[in-house]
Structures are given as structure tokens and as C-alpha cells.
C-alpha positions in Angstrom: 6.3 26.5 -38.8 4.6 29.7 -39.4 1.7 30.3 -41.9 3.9 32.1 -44.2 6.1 29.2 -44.3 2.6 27.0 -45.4 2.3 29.3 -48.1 4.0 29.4 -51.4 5.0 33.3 -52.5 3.5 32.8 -56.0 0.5 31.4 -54.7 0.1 34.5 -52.2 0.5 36.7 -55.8 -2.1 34.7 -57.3 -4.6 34.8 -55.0 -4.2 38.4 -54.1 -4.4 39.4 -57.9 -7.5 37.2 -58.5 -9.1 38.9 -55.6 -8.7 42.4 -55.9 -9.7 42.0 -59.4 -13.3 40.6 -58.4 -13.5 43.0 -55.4 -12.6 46.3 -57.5 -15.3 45.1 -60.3 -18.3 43.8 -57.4 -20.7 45.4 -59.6 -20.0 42.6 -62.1 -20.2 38.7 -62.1 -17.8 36.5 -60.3 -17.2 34.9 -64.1 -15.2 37.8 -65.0 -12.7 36.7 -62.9 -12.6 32.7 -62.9 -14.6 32.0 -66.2 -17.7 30.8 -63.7 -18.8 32.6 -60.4 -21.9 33.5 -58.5 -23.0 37.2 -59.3 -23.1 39.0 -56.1 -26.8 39.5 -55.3 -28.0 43.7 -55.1 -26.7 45.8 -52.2 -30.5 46.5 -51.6 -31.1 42.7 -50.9 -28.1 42.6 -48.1 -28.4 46.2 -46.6 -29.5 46.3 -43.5 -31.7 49.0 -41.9 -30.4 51.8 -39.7 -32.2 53.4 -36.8 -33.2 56.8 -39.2 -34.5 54.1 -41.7 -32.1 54.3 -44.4 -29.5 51.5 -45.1 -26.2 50.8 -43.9 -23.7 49.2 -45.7 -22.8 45.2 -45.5 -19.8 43.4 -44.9 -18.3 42.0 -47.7 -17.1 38.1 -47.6 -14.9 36.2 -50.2 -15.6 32.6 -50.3 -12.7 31.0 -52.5 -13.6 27.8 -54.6 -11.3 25.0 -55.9 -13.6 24.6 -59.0 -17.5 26.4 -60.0 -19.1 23.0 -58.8 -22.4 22.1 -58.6 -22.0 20.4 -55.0 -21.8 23.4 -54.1 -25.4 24.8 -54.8 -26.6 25.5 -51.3 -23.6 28.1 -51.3 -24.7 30.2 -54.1 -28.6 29.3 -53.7 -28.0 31.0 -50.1 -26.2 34.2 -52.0 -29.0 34.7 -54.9 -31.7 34.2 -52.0 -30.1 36.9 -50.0 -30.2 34.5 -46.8 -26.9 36.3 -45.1 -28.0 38.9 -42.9 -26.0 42.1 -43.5 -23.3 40.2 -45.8 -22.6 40.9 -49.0 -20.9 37.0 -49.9 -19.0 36.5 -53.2 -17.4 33.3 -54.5 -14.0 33.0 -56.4 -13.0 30.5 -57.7 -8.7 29.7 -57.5 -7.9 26.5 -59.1 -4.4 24.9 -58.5 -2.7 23.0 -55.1 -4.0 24.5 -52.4 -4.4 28.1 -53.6 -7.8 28.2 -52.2 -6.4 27.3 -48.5 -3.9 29.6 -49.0 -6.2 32.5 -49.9 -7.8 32.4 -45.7 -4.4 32.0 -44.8 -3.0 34.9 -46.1 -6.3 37.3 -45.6 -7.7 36.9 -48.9 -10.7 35.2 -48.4 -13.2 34.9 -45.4 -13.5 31.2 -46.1 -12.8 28.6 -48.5 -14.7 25.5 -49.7 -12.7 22.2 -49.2 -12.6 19.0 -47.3 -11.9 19.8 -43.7 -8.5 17.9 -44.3 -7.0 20.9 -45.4 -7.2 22.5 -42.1 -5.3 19.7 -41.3 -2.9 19.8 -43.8 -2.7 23.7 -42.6 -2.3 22.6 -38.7 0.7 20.3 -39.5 2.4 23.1 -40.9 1.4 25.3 -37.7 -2.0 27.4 -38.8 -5.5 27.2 -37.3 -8.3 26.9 -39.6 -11.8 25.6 -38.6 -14.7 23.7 -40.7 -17.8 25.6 -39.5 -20.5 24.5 -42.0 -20.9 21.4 -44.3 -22.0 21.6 -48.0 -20.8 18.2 -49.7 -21.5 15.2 -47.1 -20.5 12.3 -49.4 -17.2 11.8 -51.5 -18.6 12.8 -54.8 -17.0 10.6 -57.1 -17.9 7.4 -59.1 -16.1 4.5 -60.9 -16.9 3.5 -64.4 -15.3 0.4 -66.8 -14.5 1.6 -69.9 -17.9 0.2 -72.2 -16.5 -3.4 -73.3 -15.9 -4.3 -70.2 -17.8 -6.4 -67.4 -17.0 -5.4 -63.8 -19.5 -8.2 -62.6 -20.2 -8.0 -58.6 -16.6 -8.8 -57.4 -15.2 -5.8 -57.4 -11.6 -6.4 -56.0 -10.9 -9.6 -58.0 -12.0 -6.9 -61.3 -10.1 -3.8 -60.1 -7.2 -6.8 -59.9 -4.5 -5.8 -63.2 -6.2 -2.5 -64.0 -5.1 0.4 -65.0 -7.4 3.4 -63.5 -7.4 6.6 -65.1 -7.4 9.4 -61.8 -6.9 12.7 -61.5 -3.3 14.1 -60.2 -2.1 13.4 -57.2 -3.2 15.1 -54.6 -6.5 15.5 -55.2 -9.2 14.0 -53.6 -10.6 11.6 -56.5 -6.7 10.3 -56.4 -6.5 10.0 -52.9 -10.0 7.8 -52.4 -8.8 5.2 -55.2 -5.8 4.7 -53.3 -7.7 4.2 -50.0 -9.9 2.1 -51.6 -7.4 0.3 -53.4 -6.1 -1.2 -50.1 -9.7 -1.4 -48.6 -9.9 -4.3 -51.7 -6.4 -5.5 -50.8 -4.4 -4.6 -53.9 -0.9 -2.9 -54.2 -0.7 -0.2 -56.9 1.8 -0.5 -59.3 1.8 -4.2 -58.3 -2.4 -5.4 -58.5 -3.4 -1.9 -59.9 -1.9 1.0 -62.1 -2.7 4.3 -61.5 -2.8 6.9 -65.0 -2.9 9.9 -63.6 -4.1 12.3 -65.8 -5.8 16.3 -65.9 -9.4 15.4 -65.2 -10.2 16.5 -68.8 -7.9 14.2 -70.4 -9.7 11.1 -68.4 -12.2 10.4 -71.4 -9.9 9.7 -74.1 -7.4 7.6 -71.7 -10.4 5.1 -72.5 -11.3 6.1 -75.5 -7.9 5.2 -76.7 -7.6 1.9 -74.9 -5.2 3.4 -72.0 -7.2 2.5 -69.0 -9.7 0.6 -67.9 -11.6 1.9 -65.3 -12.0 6.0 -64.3 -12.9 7.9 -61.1 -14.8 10.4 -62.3 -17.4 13.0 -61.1 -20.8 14.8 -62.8 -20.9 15.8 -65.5 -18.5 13.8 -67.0 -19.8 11.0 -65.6 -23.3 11.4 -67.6 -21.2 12.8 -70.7 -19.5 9.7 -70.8 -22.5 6.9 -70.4 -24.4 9.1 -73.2 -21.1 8.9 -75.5 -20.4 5.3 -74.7 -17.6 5.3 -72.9 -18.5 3.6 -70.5 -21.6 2.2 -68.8 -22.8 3.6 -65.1 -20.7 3.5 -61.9 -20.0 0.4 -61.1 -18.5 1.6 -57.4 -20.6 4.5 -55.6 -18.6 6.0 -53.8 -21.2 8.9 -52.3 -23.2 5.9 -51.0 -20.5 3.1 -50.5 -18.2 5.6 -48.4 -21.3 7.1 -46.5 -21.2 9.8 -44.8 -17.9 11.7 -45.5 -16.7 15.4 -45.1 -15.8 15.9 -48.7 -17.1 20.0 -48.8 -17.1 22.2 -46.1 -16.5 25.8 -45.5 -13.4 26.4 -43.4 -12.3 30.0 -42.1 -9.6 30.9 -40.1 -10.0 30.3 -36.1 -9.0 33.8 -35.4 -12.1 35.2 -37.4 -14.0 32.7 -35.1 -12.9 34.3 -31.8 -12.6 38.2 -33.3 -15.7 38.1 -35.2 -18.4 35.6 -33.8 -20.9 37.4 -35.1 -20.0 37.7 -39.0 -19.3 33.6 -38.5 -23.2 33.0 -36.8 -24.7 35.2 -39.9 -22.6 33.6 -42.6 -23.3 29.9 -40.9 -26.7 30.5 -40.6 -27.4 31.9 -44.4 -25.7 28.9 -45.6 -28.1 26.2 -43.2 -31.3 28.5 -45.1 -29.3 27.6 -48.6 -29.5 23.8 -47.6 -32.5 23.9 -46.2 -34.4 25.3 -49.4 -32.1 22.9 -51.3 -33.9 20.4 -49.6 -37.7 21.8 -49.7 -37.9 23.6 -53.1 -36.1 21.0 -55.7 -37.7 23.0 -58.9 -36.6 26.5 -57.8 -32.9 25.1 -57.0 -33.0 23.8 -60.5 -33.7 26.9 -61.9 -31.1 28.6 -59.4 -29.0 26.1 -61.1 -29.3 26.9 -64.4 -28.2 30.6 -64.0 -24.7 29.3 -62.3 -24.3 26.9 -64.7 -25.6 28.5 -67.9 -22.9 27.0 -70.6 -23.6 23.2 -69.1 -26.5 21.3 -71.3 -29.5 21.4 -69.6 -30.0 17.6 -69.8 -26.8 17.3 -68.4 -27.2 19.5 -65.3 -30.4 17.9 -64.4 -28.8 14.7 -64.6 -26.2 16.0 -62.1 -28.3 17.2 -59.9 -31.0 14.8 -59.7 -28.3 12.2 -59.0 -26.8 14.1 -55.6 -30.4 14.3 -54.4 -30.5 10.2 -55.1 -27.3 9.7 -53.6 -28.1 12.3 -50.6 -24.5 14.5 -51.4 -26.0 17.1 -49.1 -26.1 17.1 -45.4 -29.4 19.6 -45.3 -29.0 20.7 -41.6 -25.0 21.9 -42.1 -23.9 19.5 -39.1 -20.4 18.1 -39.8 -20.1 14.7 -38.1 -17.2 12.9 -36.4 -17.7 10.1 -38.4 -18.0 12.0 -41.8 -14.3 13.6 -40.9 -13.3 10.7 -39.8 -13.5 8.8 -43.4 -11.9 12.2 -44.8 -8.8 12.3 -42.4 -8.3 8.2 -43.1 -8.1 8.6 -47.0 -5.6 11.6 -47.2 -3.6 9.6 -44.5 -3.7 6.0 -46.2 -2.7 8.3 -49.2 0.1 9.4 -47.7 -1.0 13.2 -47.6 -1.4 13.5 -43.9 1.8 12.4 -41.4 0.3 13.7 -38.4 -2.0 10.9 -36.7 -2.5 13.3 -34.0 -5.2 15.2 -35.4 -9.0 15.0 -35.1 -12.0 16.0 -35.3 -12.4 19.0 -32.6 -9.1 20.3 -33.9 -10.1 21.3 -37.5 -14.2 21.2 -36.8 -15.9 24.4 -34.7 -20.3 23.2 -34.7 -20.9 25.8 -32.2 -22.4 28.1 -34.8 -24.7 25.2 -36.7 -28.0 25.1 -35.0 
């Protein structure tokens, strides 16, 4: 099956629209377009210099985004630092199924952020996308008991009769409950509901007595210990999963053997994102602040001091085996991915992280 076939026609219209909307207004913030964005930094800052010593232009990327998260820092740190050499590199952000995926496929977008899964998912259906770069290195979720309850330190014999509140299907939140719903040898619907929910609506599900436990990620997480909804994680899934693909950037293979070079400069701007991630924490913060400016400051410190605890970022961009490994066996235990052929070296390219 073709590419076009991977592709729905409305999410091709979507995606296009969305896109030449924040292309034909670059001057402007990425916000105008998704409600939250990275402003593109100045065309002095990614100019390069020509041999007469004036400027030349720079290439322009789009980097589409399932959500404005703030996992994904080193991306926009690495675009308000300037660190791409001669690329100009905007973020959208396309919520909705796969629309990010779908906007590489269809020549959209340079890349998109997204577990490397979805060049899976995009390989079963007969395209060839590649993971070049990792940003996320942990599965960012958490689960929380709803405030009156106990979860105690036997987590499977508690989790037993539940009812967990959990994104739609589909998702990656859904998907690891499931996995780890049979890693604690329970059946849903049988040893353990599922409510699945919008994320947003995941508060009042226990507010209201509907659930019992929720998979959640910052900053509801922190929203809902300070409004006593329930108490902190019980289940860490960032350090109880380990290592684990969860955010990478993933372009199509053809731009990797057309354009090597645009792929070297984008790969190694984002390592110099991670890396001052890693060696400037108070600057980040700040960086932070601007991408995040309606979040309340308490809150986004709280989110970000916990990834640095629980080490969400893999600093030098090298996507592991192992890390893809634990992605590909959740979306297949979830049922998401058929194909047990795939692996690692056929949705992963590292020749570009140094």
C-alpha cells in the first residue's frame, strides 16, 4: 500500500491548510496558528554568510507537533538559541490521529515529533520514515489514586477491580496501561476497566467518583495533587519503564538520502538544544517560560524540575535499541502494531547523532 493510501484525504486538507497558514505569516508566532508554537527565531540569527559578505538566505523546516509539550524543550530551546546552522526551523503543532505523521508523508513538514512507532505504523502501510534524533527518552506518564484511596506497595493486587481513567485509544498513555495491565497479569474489562476519556475530562472522572486511578502527565499531574485529587504517582512510569523511545524526531528516509546535509545540520542543532538543556538548568527555565507563557509559573517549574528528576531526556540525542524496543512492545501488546517483523534499524537512522 502506497503512502497515499496511509493517509486520510481530510487529514492531507488539514495539514496543508495549517501549514501554509504559519509559512505565509513566518514573521509571526507559531501560536497564531495552533494556539501555542515556538516563534521562529530572526533571519539574522540563521543567515549564513556568503563569500562577498552579505547573507544568504536559510532553508526553512516545519517540525509538526502532536501537542505544545514541554518534553519537548530541547526542540525549541535549540530554535530560540539559533543552534541550526543555515535553517530557519518552525514548529506546528496538528493535534488529532496521526495528522502529525501524515504531514512528512505528504510533504508538509520536514519532520515530526512522535514515538518512533509511527514510522512503524507508516512502514506497515508501505512508507519509509526514519527516527534520527531523540527528545523524550522515558514514557512520560504517571499513575495516581484518586485521594481517598490507598494504593499500598502491591500494585497489581490494587490496580485488581479498578476502573482507570485513560486517554482515547490510541494514544500512547492508553496504550502503556494496557501493556502494563498484562505485565500485572490482569484482563481489562475482566480485573480492570478502562474509562477512556479526552485527557481534559480525566479530573472530574475522579472528582465525581467515576474512576479510581488516572494515567496522567505534567501539568495535570501537579494540578491535581495541589487540588486534591489525588495524591502523587503511585506508578512511575518514566523510571519504572526505563529507558523508552516515547519522543523522537522522525523525517522521511528520502530526505535522508536527497538531503544529508539539511538532516546533519538539523540533527546536530537539536544535540546543542539537549546539551544546554542539560548544562544551563536556569536559562532553560526561563526559555521555558516564554513557550509556555499562559502555564502558572509554579506549575511549569514543577513540570520541569520533575523530567530532570526522572531523567525524561536522553542529553546526547542517541536513540537506543532497547528504548525502541519497550516502544514497539507496548503499541503491539495494545494491539496497534500487527507487524512483528519490524525493528529497530527499520524505523531508526543514528548515523547523523554524534
Amino acid at each position: 500500500m502506497t503512502k497515499v493510501t496511509y493517509v486520510s484525504r481530510y487529514a492531507i486538507i488539514v495539514a496543508g491548510l495549517l501549514i501554509a497558514s504559519l509559512i505565509a505569516g513566518c514573521g509571526s508566532k507559531a501560536s497564531q496558528v495552533s494556539g501555542v508554537g515556538t516563534p521562529p527565531v530572526s533571519n539574522e540569527a540563521n543567515a549564513s554568510e556568503n563569500s562577498e559578505g552579505g547573507t544568504t538566505a536559510s532553508k526553512e523546516l516545519i517540525i509538526a507537533e502532536p501537542v505544545h509539550g514541554t518534553g519537548y524543550l530541547p526542540l525549541y530551546i535549540a530554535i530560540r538559541k539559533g543552534f541550526f546552522d543555515g535553517l530557519d526551523v518552525k514548529t506546528v503543532t496538528l493535534s488529532g490521529g496521526s495528522a502529525h505523521t501524515n504531514a512528512v508523508l505528504t510533504d508538509q513538514a520536514f519532520g515530526f515529533i512522535g514515538g518512533p512507532e509511527h514510522n512503524a505504523f507508516a512502514k506497515a502501510k508501505g512508507a519509509e520514515l526514519r527516527a534520527i534524533v531523540n527528545v523524550v527518552n522515558r514514557g512520560n506518564v504517571y499513575l495516581v489514586a484518586r485521594s481517598d484511596l490507598d494504593p499500598g506497595t502491591d500494585i497489581a493486587a490494587f490496580m485488581k477491580g479498578k476502573t482507570v481513567a485513560v486517554s482515547q485509544y490510541g494514544g500512547t498513555p492508553n496504550s502503556i496501561i494496557r501493556y502494563l495491565a498484562g505485565e500485572w497479569g490482569l484482563e481489562l474489562d475482566k480485573d480492570l476497566k478502562l474509562k477512556e476519556v479526552d485527557n481534559g475530562a480525566i479530573p472530574a472522572v475522579l472528582q465525581q467518583n467515576q474512576g479510581d486511578v488516572a494515567v496522567v502527565t505534567e501539568p495535570m499531574l501537579t494540578q491535581g495533587i495541589e487540588e486534591g485529587i489525588w495524591g502523587e504517582p503511585f506508578y512511575n512510569v518514566p523510571i519504572e519503564l526505563g529507558p523508552y523511545a516515547y519522543s523522537t524526531i522522525n523525517i522521511k528516509l528520502d530526505s535522508i538520502t536527497k538531503d544529508p546535509e539539511t538532516v546533519r545540520k538539523f540533527v546536530e542543532g537539536t544535540q546543542r538544544g539537549l546539551e544546554f538543556l542539560r548544562d544551563n538548568q536556569e536559562e532553560s527555565m526561563k526559555i521555558a517560560k516564554l513557550e509556555f507563557p499562559s502555564m502558572a509559573e509554579h506549575l511549569l517549574e514543577a513540570t520541569i524540575h520533575r523530567s530532570y528528576e526522572d531523567e525524561l531526556w536522553e542529553y546526547s540525542g542517541q536513540i537506543t535499541e532497547d528504548a525502541v524496543n519497550t516502544g514497539l512492545a507496548v503499541v503491539r501488546f495494545a494491539g496497534l502494531l500487527k507487524d512483528d517483523t519490524i525493528g529497530y534499524t527499520d524505523i531508526v537512522d543514528m548515523q547523523f547523532v554524534k
